[in-house]
C-alpha positions in Angstrom: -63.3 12.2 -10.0 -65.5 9.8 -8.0 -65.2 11.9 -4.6 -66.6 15.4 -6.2 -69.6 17.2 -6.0 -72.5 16.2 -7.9 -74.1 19.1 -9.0 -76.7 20.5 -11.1 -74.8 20.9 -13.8 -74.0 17.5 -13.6 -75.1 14.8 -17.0 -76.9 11.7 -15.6 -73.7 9.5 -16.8 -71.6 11.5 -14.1 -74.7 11.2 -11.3 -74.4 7.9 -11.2 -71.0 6.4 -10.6 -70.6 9.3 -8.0 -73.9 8.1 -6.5 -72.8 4.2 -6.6 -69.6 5.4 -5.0 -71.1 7.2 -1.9 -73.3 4.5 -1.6 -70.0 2.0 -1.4 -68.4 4.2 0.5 -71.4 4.2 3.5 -70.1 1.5 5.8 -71.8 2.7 8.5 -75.3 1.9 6.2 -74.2 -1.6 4.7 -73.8 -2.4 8.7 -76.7 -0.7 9.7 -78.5 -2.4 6.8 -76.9 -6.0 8.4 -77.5 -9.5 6.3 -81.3 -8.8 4.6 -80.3 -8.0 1.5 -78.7 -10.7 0.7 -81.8 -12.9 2.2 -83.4 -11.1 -0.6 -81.1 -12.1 -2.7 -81.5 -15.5 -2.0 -85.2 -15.6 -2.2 -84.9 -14.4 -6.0 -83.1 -17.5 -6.7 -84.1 -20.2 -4.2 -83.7 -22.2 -1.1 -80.6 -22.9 0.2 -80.7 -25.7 2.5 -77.8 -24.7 4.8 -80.3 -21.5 5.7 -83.4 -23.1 5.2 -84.9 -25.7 7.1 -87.6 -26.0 4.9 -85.3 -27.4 2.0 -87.1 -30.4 0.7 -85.5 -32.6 -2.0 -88.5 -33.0 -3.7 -89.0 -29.8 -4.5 -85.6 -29.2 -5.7 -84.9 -28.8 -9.6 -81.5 -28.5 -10.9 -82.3 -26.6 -14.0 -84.3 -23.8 -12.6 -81.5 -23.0 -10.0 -79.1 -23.1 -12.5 -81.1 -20.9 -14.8 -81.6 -18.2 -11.6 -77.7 -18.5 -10.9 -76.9 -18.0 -14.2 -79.0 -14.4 -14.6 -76.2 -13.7 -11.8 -73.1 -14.5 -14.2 -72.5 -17.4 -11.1 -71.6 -20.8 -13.0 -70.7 -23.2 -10.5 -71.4 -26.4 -12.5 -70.2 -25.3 -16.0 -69.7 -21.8 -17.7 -71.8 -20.7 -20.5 -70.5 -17.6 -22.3 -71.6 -15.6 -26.1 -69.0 -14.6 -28.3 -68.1 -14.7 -32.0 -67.1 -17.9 -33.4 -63.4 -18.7 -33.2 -63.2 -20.2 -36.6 -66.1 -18.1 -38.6 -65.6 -14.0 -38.1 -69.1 -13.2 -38.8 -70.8 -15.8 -36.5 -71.6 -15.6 -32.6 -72.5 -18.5 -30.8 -72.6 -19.5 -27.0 -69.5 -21.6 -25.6 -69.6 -24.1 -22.8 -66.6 -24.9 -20.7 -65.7 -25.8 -17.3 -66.9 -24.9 -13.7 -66.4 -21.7 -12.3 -64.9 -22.6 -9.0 -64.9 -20.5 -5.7 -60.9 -20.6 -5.6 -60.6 -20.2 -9.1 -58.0 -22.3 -11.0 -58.8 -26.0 -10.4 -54.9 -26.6 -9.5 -55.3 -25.1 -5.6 -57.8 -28.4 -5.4 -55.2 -30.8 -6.3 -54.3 -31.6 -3.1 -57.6 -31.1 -1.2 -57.3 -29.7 2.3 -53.6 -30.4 2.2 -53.3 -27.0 0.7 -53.5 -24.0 3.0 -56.0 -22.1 0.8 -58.7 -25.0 0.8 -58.7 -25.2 4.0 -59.2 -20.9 4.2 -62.2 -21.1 1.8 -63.5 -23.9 3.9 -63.3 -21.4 7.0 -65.1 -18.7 5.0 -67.7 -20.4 3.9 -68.4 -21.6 7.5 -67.6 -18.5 9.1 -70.0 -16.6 7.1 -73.0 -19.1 7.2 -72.1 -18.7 10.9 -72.7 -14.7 10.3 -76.0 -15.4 8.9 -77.1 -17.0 11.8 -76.4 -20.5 10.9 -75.3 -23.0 14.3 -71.3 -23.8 13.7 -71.8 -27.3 13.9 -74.4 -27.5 11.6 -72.4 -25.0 9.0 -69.2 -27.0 9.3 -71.1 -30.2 8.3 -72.6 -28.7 5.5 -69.2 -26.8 4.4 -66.9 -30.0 4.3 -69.7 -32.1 2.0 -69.4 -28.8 0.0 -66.1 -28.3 -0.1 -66.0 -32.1 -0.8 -68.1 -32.1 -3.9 -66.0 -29.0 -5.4 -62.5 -31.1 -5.1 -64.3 -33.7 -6.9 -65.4 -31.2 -9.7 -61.7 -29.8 -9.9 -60.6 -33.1 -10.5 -62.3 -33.4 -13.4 -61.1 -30.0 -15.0 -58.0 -30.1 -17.6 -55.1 -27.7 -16.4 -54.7 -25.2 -18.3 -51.2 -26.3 -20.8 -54.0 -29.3 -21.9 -56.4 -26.9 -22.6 -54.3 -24.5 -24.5 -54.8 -26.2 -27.8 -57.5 -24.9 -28.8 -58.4 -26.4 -32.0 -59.0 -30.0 -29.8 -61.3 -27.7 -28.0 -63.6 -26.8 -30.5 -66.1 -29.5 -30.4 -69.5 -28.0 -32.4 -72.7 -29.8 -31.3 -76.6 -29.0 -31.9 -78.6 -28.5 -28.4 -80.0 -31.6 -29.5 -77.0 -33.2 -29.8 -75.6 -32.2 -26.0 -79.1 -33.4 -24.9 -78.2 -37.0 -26.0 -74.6 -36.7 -24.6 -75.4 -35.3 -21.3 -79.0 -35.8 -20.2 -78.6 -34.4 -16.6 -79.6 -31.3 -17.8 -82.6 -30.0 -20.0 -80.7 -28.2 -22.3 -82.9 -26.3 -24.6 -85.2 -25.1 -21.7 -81.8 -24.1 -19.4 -80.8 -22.1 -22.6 -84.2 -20.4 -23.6 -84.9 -19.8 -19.8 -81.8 -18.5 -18.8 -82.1 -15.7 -22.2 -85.9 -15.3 -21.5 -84.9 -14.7 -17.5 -83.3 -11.6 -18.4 -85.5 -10.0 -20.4 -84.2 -10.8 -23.9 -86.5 -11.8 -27.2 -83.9 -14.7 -28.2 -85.0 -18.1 -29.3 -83.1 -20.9 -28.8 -84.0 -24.1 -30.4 -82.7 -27.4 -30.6 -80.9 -27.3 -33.7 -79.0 -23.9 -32.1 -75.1 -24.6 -32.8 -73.2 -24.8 -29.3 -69.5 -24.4 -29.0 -68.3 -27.1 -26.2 -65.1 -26.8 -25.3 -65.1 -29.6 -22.4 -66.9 -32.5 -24.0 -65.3 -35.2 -21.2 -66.0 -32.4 -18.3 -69.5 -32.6 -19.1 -69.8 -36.3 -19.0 -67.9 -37.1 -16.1 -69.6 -34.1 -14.3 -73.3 -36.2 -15.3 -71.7 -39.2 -13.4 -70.8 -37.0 -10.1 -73.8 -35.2 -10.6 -75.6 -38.6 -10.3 -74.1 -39.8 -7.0 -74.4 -36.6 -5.1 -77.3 -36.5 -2.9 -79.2 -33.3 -4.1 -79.1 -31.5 -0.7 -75.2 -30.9 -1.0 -75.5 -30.3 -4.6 -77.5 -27.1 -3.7 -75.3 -25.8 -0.5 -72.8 -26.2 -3.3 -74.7 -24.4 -6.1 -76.2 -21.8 -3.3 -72.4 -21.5 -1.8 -71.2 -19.4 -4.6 -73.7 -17.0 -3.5 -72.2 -16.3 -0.4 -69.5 -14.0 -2.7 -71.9 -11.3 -2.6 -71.7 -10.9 1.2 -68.7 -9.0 0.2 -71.2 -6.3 -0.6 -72.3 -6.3 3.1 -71.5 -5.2 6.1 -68.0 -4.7 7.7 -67.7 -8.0 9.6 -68.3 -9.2 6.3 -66.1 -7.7 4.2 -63.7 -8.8 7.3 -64.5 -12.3 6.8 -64.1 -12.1 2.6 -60.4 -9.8 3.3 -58.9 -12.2 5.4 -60.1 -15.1 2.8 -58.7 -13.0 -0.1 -55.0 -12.3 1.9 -55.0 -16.4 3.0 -55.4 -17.5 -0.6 -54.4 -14.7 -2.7 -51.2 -13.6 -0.3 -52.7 -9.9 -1.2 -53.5 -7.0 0.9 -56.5 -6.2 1.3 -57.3 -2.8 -0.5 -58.9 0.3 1.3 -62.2 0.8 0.9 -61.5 4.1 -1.4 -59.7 2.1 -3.9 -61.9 -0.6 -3.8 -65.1 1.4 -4.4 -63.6 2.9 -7.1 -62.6 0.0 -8.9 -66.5 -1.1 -8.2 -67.8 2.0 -9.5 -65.7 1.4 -12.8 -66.5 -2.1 -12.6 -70.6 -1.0 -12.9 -70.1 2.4 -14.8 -67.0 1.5 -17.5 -67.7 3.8 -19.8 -69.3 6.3 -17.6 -66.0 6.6 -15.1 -63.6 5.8 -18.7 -65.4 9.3 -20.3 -65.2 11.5 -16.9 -61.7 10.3 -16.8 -60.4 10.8 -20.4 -61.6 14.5 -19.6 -59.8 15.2 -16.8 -56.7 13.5 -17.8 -56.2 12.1 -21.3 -54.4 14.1 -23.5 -54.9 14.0 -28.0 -51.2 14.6 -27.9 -50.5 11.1 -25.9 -52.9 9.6 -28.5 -50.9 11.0 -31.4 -47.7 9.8 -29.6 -48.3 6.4 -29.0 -49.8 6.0 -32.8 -46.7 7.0 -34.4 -44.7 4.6 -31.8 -47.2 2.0 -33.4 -46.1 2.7 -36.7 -42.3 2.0 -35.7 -42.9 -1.3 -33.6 -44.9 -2.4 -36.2 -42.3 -1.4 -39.0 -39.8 -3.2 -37.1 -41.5 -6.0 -36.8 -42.0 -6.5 -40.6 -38.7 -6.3 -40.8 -37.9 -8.8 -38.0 -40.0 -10.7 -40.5 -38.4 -10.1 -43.9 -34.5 -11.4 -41.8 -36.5 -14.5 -40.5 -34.3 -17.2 -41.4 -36.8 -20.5 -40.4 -39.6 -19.5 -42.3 -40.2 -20.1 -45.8 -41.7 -16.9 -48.1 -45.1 -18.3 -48.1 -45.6 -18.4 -44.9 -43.7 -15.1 -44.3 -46.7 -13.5 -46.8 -49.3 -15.1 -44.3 -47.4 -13.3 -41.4 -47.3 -10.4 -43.1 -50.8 -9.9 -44.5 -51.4 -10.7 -40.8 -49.7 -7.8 -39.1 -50.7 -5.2 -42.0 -54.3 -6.5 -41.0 -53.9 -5.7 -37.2 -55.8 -2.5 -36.2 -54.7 -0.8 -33.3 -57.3 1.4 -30.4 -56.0 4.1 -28.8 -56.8 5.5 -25.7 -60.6 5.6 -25.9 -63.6 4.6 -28.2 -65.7 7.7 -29.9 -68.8 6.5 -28.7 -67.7 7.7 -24.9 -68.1 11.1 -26.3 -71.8 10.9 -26.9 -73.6 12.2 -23.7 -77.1 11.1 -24.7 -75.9 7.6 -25.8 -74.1 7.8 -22.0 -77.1 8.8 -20.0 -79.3 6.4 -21.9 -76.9 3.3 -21.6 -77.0 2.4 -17.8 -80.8 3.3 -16.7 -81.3 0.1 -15.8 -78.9 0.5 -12.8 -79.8 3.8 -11.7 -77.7 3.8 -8.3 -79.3 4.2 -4.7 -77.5 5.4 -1.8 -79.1 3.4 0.4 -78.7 0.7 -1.7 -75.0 -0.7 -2.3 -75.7 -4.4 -2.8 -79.1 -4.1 -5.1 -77.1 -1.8 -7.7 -74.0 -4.4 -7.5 -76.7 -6.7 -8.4 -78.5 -4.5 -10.7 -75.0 -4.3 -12.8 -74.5 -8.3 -13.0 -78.1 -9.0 -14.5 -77.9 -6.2 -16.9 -74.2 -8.1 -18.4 -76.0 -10.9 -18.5 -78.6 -9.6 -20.6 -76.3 -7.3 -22.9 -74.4 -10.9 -23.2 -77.4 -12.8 -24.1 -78.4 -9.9 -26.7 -75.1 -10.1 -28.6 -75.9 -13.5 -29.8 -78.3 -12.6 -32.0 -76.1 -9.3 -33.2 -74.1 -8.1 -35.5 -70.7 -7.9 -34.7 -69.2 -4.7 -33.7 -65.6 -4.3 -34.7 -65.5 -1.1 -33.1 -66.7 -2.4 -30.2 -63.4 -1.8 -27.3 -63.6 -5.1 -25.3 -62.2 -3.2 -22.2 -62.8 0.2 -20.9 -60.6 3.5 -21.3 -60.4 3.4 -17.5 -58.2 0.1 -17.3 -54.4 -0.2 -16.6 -54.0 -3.0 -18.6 -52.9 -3.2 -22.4 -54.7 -5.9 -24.5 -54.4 -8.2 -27.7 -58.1 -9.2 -29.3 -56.9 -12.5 -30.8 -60.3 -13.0 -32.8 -60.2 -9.0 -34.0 -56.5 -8.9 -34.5 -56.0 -5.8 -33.1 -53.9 -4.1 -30.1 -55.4 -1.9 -27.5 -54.1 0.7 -25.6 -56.7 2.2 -22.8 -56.4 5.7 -21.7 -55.4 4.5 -18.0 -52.5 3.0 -18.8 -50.7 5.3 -20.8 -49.2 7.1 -17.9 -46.4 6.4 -16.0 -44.3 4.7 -15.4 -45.2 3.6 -18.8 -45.2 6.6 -20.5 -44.8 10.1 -20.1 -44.6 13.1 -22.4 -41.8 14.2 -20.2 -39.9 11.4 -20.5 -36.7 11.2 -23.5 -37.7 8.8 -26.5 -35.2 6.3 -24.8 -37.1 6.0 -21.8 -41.0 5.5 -23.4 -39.0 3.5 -25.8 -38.0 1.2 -23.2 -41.2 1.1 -21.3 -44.2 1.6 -23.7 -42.3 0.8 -26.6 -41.9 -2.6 -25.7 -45.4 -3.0 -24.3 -46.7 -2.3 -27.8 -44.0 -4.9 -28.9 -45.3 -7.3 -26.1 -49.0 -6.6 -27.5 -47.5 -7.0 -31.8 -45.6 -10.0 -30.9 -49.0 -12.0 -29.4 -50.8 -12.0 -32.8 -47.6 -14.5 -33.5 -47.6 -16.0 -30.3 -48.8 -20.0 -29.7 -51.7 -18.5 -29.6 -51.7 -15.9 -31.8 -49.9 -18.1 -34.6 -53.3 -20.2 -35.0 -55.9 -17.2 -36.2 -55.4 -15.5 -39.4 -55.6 -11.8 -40.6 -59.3 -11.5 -39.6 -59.0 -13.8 -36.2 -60.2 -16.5 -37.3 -59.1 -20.3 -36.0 -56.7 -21.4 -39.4 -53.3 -23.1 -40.4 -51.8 -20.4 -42.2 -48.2 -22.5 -41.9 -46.7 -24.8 -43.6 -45.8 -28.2 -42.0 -42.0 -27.4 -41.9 -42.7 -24.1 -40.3 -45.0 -25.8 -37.8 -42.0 -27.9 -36.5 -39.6 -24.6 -36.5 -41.4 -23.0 -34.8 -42.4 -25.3 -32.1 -38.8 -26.4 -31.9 -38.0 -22.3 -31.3 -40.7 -22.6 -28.8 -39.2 -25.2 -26.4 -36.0 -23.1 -26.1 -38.3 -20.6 -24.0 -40.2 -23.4 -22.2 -36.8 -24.6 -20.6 -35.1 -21.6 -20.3 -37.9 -20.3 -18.2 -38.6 -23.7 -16.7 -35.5 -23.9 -15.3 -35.3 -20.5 -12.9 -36.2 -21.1 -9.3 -38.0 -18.3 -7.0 -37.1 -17.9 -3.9 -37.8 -21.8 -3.8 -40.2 -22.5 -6.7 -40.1 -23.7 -9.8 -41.8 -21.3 -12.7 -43.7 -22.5 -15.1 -42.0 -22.4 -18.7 -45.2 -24.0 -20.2 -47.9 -22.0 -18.6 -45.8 -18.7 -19.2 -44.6 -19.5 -23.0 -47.2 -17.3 -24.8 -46.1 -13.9 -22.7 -42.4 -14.8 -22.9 -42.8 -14.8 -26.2 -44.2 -11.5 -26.3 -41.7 -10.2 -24.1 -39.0 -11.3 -26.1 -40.3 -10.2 -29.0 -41.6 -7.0 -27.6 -38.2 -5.8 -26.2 -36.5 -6.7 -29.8 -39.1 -4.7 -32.3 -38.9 -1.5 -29.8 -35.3 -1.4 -29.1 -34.9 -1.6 -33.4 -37.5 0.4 -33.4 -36.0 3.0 -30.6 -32.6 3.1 -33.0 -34.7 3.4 -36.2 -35.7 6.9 -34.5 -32.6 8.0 -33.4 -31.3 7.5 -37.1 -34.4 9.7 -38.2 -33.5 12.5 -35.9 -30.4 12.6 -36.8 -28.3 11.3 -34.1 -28.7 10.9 -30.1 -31.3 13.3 -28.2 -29.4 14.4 -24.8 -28.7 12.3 -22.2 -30.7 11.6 -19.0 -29.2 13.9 -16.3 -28.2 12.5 -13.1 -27.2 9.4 -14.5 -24.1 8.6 -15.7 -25.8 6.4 -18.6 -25.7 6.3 -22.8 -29.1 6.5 -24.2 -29.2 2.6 -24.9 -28.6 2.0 -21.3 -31.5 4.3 -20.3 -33.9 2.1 -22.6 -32.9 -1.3 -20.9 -33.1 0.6 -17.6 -36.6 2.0 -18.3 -38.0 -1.2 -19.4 -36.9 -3.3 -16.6 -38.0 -0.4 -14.2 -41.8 -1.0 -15.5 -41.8 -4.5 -13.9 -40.7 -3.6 -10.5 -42.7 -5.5 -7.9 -42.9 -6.4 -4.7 -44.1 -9.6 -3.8 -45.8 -10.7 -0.2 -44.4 -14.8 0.1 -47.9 -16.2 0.0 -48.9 -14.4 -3.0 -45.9 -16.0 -4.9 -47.0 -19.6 -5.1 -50.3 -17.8 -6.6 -48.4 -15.9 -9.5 -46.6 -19.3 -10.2 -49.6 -21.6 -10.4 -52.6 -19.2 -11.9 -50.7 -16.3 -14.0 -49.9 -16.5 -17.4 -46.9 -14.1 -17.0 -43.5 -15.3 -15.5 -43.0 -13.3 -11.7 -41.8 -9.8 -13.1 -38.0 -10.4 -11.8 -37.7 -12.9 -13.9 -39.8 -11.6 -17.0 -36.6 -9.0 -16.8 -33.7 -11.2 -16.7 -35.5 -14.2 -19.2 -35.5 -11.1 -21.3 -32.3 -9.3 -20.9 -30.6 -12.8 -21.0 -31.9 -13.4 -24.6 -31.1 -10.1 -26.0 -27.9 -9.2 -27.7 -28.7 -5.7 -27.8 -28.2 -6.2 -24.5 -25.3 -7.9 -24.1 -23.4 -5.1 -26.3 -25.4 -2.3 -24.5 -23.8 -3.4 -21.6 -20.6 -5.1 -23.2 -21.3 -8.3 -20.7 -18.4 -11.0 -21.2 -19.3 -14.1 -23.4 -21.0 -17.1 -21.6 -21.3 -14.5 -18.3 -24.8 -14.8 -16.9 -26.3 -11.7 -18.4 -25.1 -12.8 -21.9 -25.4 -16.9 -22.4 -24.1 -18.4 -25.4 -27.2 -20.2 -26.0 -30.1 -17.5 -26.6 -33.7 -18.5 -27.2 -35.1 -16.2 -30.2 -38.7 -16.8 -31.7 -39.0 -13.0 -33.4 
């Protein structure tokens, strides 16, 4: 799509993402073109001391630089994000949480340069100030007080099982209040600057209701804050800037690769694929409409509605054979999943070619200029973001793009969403029997049901909002259900590591539940059609066995051995071999499927079952 012509014929909304490609695509330009846009860069948002002699302390001011970085989406102190108000549907309000750190989760800190990927950022950041003409000595100086002051930030960040309750979170404060809790910052100015920075008409004033969701962060961060000379406390802020060096040239892009594989454990991607997923990145809807032309069918839409229907049939009645719940809360649950909506391949408004040529203006691409329209894109989120507070909400609104291989769960719209993208195979496929997109999709859309009763899931009500829709007795069932999963899952090893049953319970759920609704839903069928369809040929298997097969096909994966400790410490989802046999082991469908002996290892006595 990206790669064709652009010709006369051509809408504005197809120009441009072709155009951005091209201009991604131009190595030989972004080296030509060398380090100076990113100096520019720079001088939009300040000095940074490790490139500037000049730096003075004097003239430094926290707020203003954080203001500038934040115009940038880069929140290297603390994040501030809009979105609708977890407990009241028809509110938005801005939410404060942690620092956004260069490594991501604050775990890969816990043992400071002990761990290998520490020590790789380290060598990045050095290794590019070196690239930008900074003296090694100097840049490895500066680096380590960095990379010093950012281990002492990650200290002071929860992991991620304390932060998953989420009603301890929700701490609702005034502007005026945070400014008497944490006066290290000038909170009313950082807020109206940073919305009047990007061009939006929205007042902030000091009785403006914040959502903090890291009330201790913030206080211990005012105390590290106030014993950290101010010089290192800019390379650090200014550091995070160095990710957009990506965007250069190809010793560059070098550099940032072999930073990515040393703390990821990922190959690096070729420049095609990456430029593409940076043109979709920039142009969502622009690359999500050009692509549901060329390859989304009505029919799949039409498909995977009525498979909707079933899962969610089958998960009502999952619900009516509960045997831990009491009927009252059963009512809750069911008002719940009769509420959900579901979005199908792609939003209407993708259709509308005026609203499409009109939408990204502001990032008109340049093909001699790669960096400026990543840039271009980032302020113009920033200021879509800061818009939203003051309006309405849009329910139709698709929180991810058509162009996305991902499926989703909106926990604060209650719905499931489905994107274009990712209804294709190995997923799904027209051409595939009903046992085989049964299997695959079936369960996905199982996976995305079962999350609206997830840990999670199970605190926000019909509409999404933050309530106790349970009953105290329920509450403990279901918590006791729970820790069947946290130990079952806890207690695999992988190729050496431990996984994570906590971190992992709220997709193990899903999967568990997921693979139950669409294999009842999958037999459901079969009793509506009137008996089997025919069986796969070349395979000497019964239908049921092709939809166990299929399923546990979808999570094949391969796995480089440094990218494994990264699934196990940062993803939510348990390593995909094991999301298969956690599964399978629970299911009795499975176990007579495949008529495994009693107390064999495919088919343990003691099963963990939620849904």
């Amino acid at each position: 799509i990206l790669e064709s012509e652009i010709t006369v014929a051509d809408e504005e909304y197809q120009k441009q993402p072709k155009i951005f490609y091209r201009a991604c695509m131009d190595t030989a330009k972004l080296d030509e073109r060398g380090s100076e846009p990113f100096f520019k860069l720079v001088e939009t948002i300040g000095k940074y001391p490790s490139l500037d002699p000049s730096w003075n302390e004097t003239d430094f001011n926290l707020d203003n630089l954080l203001v500038k970085l934040s115009r940038l989406a880069v929140m290297p102190l603390f994040t501030m994000d809009i979105g609708r108000d977890i407990k009241v549907a028809t509110q938005t309000k801005i939410y404060l949480s942690d620092a956004s750190l260069g490594l991501g989760a604050a775990l890969k800190y816990k043992t400071g340069r002990n761990d290998t990927r520490v020590r790789s950022y380290e060598k990045w950041l050095v290794d590019t100030l070196v690239l930008l003409g900074v003296n090694r000595s100097e840049a490895e100086q500066d680096v380590k007080e960095v990379v010093d002051f950012e281990i002492a930030i990650a200290k002071l960040v929860r992991s991620d099982v304390e932060k998953a309750d989420i009603a301890s979170r929700y701490n609702l404060m005034t502007v005026a209040m945070l400014q008497s809790k944490y006066p290290w910052l000038k909170w009313q100015e950082f807020f109206q600057a940073a919305a009047t920075e990007t061009g939006t008409n929205v007042y902030i004033s000091i009785e403006e209701q914040i959502i903090n969701f890291e009330p201790i962060f913030l206080e211990k961060l005012g105390i590290l804050l106030a014993k950290t000379p101010k010089r290192i406390v800019a390379n650090y802020l200014m550091s995070h800037v160095l990710s957009f060096t990506s965007a250069l040239g190809s010793k560059f892009v070098a550099l940032f690769d072999q930073f990515s594989k040393e703390t990821q454990g990922t190959d690096p991607k070729p420049r095609s694929e990456r430029c593409v997923s940076e043109a979709t990145s920039v142009y969502p809807e622009s690359v999500s409409r050009m692509y549901v032309d060329k390859y989304f069918s009505e029919a799949a839409k039409t498909y995977i509605d009525e498979m909707i229907k079933d899962l969610t049939a089958a998960f009502s009645d999952l619900l009516d054979e509960n045997k831990w719940m009491t009927d009252e809360t059963k009512k809750e649950a069911h008002a719940k999943l009769k509420a959900m909506r579901s979005k199908v391949g792609y939003p209407e408004y993708i259709k509308d070619n005026e609203r499409l040529n009109r939408l990204y203006i502001t990032i008109a691409a340049r093909e001699d200029q790669y960096i400026e329209s990543v840039i271009a894109f980032r302020r113009y989120k920033v200021t879509e973001r800061n818009r939203s507070l003051r309006e309405p909400i849009d329910k139709d609104r698709w929180p991810v793009h058509a162009a996305v291989v991902n499926a989703h769960y909106n926990v604060l719209t209650n719905e499931i969403i489905f994107p274009a993208a990712f209804l294709q195979e190995p997923v799904y496929s027209p051409e595939y029997p009903s046992s085989m997109n049964y299997g695959a999709i079936g369960m996905i859309i199982g996976h995305e049901i079962t999350h609206g009763f997830d840990t999670t899931g199970s605190t926000y009500n019909a509409i999404g909002e933050h309530s106790n829709w349970w009953t105290d007795k329920d509450k403990e069932n279901f918590k006791s259900l729970t820790e069947c999963f946290v130990n079952q899952y806890g207690c695999y090893k992988w190729d050496g590591y431990n996984l994570d049953g906590q971190r992992t319970l709220g997709e193990n759920i899903a999967d568990n539940g997921g693979l139950k609704q669409s294999f009842r839903a999958y037999r459901n069928l079969v009793k509506r059609l009137g008996g089997e369809e025919p069986r796969l040929p070349g395979l000497n298997l019964n239908n049921n066995k092709v939809f166990f097969l299929s399923f546990a096909q979808v999570w094949c994966a391969k796995y480089r051995e440094e990218h494994k400790k990264e699934v196990i410490e940062s993803d939510v989802h348990t390593a995909s071999p094991y999301r298969v046999f956690g599964t399978l082991q629970n299911s009795q469908d499975f176990a007579d499927t495949f008529q495994c002996p009693p107390e064999s290892r495919m088919n343990p006595t003691r099963k963990c079952v939620l849904w």
